[in-house]
C-alpha positions as CSV (number, residue, x, y, z in Angstrom):
1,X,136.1,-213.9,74.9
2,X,135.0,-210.1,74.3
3,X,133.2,-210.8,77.8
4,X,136.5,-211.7,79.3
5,X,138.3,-208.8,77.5
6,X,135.9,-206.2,78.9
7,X,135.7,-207.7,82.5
8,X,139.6,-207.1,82.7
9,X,140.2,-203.7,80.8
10,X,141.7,-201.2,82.9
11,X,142.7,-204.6,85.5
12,X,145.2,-206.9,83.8
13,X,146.4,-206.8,79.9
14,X,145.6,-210.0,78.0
15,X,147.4,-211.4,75.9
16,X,145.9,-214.1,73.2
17,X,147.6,-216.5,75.0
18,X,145.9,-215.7,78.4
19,X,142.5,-215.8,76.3
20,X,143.5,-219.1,74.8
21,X,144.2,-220.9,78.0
22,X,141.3,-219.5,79.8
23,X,138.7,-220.6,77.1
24,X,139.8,-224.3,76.8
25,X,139.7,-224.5,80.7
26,X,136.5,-222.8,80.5
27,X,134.6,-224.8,77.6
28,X,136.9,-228.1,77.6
29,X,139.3,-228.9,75.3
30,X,136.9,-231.1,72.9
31,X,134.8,-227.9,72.9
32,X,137.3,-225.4,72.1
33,X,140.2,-225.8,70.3
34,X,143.2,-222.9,70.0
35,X,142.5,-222.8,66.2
36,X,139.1,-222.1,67.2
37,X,140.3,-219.2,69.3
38,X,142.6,-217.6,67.0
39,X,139.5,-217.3,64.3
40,X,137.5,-215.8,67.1
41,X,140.4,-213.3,68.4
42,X,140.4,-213.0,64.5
43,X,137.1,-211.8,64.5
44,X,137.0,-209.5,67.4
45,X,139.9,-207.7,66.0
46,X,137.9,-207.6,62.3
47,X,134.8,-206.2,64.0
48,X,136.7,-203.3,65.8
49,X,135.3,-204.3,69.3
50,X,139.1,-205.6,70.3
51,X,142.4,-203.9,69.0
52,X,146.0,-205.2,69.8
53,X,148.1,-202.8,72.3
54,X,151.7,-202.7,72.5
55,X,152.8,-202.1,75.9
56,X,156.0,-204.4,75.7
57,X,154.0,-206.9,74.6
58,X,150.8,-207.3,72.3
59,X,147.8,-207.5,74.3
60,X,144.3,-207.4,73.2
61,X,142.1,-204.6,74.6
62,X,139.2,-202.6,73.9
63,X,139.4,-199.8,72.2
64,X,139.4,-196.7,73.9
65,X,137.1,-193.8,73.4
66,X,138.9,-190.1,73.1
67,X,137.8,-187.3,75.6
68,X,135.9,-185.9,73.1
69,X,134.0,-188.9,70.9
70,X,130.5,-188.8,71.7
71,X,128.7,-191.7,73.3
């Protein structure tokens, strides 16, 4: 999912919808289940590698790094 996430910032927005859908076509639905995915959008948000956005809709990016952080 992060993988997913990262190949489409700056792209397209996400929602956890979009990540949803595109997991269960990608592993099968016996494989992944949305339940399954909410724990790992859960996770992802928990960890700080993915934060919601609100751009007229909540959509799940990575965060962004200030002018000034350092690497």
């Amino acid at each position: 999912m992060y993988q997913m996430v990262a190949e489409y910032a700056g792209k397209k927005n996400l929602k956890a919808g979009d990540l949803t859908k595109a997991m269960i076509a990608k592993h099968g639905e016996e494989n992944c289940t949305k339940d399954d995915c909410k724990q790992a959008i859960r996770i992802l948000m928990d960890s700080g590698r993915c934060v919601y956005a609100y751009l007229g809709g909540s959509y799940i990016q990575i965060p962004h790094k200030e002018g000034s952080a350092p690497e």
